[in-house]
N, C-alpha and C positions, 0 to 999 in steps of 0.2 A: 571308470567310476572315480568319485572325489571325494575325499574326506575330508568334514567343516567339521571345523571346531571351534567354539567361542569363549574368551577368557577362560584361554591354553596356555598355559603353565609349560613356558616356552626353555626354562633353562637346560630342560633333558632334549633337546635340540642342537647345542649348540656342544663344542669339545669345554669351554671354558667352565660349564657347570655353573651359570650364573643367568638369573633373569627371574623377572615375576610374569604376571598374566599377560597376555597377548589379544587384545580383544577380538580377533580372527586368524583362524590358522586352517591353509588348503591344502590338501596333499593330495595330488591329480596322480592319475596312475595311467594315463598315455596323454602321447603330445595331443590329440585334439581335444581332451580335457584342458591340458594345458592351455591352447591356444582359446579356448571358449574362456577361462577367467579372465585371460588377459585382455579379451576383448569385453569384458560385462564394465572395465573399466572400475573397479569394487576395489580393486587391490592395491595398496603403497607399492608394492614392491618381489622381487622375488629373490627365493636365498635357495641356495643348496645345501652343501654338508656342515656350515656354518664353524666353519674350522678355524675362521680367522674373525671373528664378531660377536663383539660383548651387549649385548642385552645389557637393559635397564634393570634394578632388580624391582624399581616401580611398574606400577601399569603401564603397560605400552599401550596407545590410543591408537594401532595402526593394523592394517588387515595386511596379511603378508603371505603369499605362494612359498611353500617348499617342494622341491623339486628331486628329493632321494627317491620317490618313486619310477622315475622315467631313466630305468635303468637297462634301457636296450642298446646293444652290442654287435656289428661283425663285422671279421678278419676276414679278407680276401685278397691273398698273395699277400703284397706289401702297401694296402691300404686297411685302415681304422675307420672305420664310422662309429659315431657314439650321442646318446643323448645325454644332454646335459647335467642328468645327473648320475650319471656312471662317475665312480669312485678310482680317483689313478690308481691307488693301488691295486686293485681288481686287473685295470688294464695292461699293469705293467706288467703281472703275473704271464696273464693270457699273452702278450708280446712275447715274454721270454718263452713260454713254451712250444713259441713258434718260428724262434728262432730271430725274431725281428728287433732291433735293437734304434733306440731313442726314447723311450720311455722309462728308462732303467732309475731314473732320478724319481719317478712315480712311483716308487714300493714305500717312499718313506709320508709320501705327503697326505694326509686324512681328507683331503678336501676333495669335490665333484667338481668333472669336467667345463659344465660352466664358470666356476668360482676363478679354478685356474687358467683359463683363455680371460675372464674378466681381469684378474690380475697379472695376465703373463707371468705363469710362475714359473720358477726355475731356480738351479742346486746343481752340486756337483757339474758345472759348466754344459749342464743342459739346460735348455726352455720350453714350453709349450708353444711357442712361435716359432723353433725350429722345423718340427716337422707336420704344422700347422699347412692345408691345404684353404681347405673353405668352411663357410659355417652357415646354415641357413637359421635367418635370424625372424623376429617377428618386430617389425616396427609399430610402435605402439600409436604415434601420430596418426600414419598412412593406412592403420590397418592393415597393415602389406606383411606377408614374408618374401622375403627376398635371401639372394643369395650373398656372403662378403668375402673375396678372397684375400691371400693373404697380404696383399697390395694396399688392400681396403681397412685395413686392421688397425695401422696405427700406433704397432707395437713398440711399447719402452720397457724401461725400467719400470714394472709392476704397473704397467698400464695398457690399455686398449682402448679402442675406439668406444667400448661397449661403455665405457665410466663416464664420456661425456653426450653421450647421445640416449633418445627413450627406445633403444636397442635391446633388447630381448634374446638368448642365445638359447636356439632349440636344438640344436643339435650338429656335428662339427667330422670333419673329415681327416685325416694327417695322413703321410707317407713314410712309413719306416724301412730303414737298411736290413738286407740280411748281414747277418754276424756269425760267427760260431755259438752255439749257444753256449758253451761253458763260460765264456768271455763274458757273453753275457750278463749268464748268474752270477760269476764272480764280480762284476762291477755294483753288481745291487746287490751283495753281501757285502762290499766296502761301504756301500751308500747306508745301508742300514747299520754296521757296526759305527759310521760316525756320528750318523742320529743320535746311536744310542749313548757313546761318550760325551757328547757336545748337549744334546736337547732333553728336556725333561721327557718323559714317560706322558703317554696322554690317560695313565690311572691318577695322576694328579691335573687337574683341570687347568689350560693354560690354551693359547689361541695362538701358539708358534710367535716370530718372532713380530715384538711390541711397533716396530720402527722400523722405517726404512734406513737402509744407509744413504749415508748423503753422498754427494760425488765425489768419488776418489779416496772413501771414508769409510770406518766401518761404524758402527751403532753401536755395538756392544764394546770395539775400543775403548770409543769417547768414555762409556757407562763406567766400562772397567777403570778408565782413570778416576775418574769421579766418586767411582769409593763405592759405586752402587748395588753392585752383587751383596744379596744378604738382606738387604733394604727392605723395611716393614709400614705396612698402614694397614691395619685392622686386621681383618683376614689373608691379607693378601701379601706377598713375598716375591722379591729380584730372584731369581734362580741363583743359587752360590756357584753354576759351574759356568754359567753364561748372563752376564748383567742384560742382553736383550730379550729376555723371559720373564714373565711374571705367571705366578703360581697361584693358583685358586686354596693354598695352604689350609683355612681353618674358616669356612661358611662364608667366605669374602663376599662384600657385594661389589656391586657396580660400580662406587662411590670408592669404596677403598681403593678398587682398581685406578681409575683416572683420577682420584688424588696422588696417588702411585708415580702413575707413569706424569705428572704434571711435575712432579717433584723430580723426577729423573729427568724432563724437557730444561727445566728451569736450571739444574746443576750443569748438563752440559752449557747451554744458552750463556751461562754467567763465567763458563770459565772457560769456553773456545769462540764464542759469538756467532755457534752452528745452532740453528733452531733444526730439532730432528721433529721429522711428522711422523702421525702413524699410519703403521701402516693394516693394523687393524681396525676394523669400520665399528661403529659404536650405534645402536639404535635405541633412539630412546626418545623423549617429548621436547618439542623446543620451548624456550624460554628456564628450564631447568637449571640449575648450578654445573650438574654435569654437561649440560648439552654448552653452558658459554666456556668452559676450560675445554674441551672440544675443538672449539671451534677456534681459542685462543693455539692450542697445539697444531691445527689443522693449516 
């Protein structure tokens, strides 16, 4: 079964706690739901746990799949299967309880499994492309699902094959080590005690970090020289303990935001000659104010 909704008031979607109406919202509760939107052809696009994307807090003119209900799961010996919208932290739980270790970096992160293969994410010197097997995907050209192994992937720094292709990820396979399990637990109670020192809390609204680091750079360096921890536009606030954060502080909108982070682009830019992109995705109308400083950052 599929939940349709029309101008859905999408900001209780998203971690950032920001956005106005949406003029279609899908929420499919199995993959052949899923795969029947995506073939009606009706849809811009699909999001998962929207952990890392700021909504417009205008109308969105766009119809959009969310995929938090496609939350099927299982463990057999030292393989994962999972649909794309299973939640790491969920998984990384159920991993440690079974003793299997590579997902330990997955207790801290809010986002679904497709979100992170689409951005290869990764922390604490783990990735999702480490113990990445295969993914069956749905091409949206061909019509086709097919299968992508990890050969086929593409994988970089916060990238995959899935960002430049009409690829679709239905669901994904990994291979995990066994470990002892206390080792385990105890590395994902480091992972989470430096969350909790370093990153804001997600009772305050924010989309993890704003920027990619550039190569050989950090984001948050640059930011911190720049004076930018603390830094205000309207609602919205640099995090005081890490300048690659920004806080949904006081009814922020959209607008606050990426005049924000355009102003942190433009301090680093003038004073290292490093243009930082983001690395959070922004949806909203083209032709916009927001959507040209966007695309000037991009």
């Amino acid at each position: 079964m599929t939940e349709i909704y029309e101008n859905y008031e999408v900001k209780g979607e998203c971690t950032f706690k920001i956005g106005g109406l949406l003029k279609k919202a899908a929420f499919p509760s199995s993959l052949d739901d899923f795969i029947e939107l995506i073939k009606s052809k009706e849809y811009d696009m699909v999001l998962g746990n929207c952990s890392n994307v700021l909504f417009s807090s205008d109308y969105i003119d766009k119809k959009i799949i969310f995929t938090k209900k496609l939350k099927g799961y299982e463990i057999i010996n030292n393989s994962v299967k999972a649909q794309c919208g299973v939640r790491g932290p969920l998984l990384s739980k159920e991993c440690a309880n079974r003793s299997l270790s590579g997902f330990e970096f997955l207790i801290g992160f809010p986002g679904s499994i497709g979100g992170m293969i689409y951005m290869n994410a990764s922390a604490h010197n783990q990735s999702i492309s480490d113990t990445f097997i295969s993914a069956n995907v749905y091409d949206v050209n061909s019509d086709k699902i097919f299968e992508l192994k990890k050969d086929n992937m593409n994988f970089g720094y916060r990238k995959s094959i899935l960002q430049n292709n009409n690829l679709i990820l239905l669901n994904a396979e990994f291979h995990l080590k066994t470990e002892n399990k206390e080792k385990i637990e105890e590395l994902m109670k480091r992972n989470i005690e430096f969350r909790r020192q370093r990153h804001p809390s997600l009772s305050t609204g924010n989309a993890g970090s704003i920027f990619k680091n550039p190569q050989n750079d950090s984001a948050g360096r640059l930011l911190d020289l720049c004076g930018m921890r603390g830094a205000k536009e309207g609602g919205a606030c640099v995090f005081e303990n890490h300048a690659n954060f920004i806080l949904n502080k006081d009814h922020a909108t959209s607008t606050d935001v990426i005049n924000l982070m355009y102003k942190m682009y433009k301090k680093v830019k003038e004073k290292y000659t490093i243009e930082l992109h983001p690395e959070i995705i922004y949806i909203g109308n083209t032709g916009t104010k927001e959507q040209k400083l966007w695309e000037e950052m991009k």
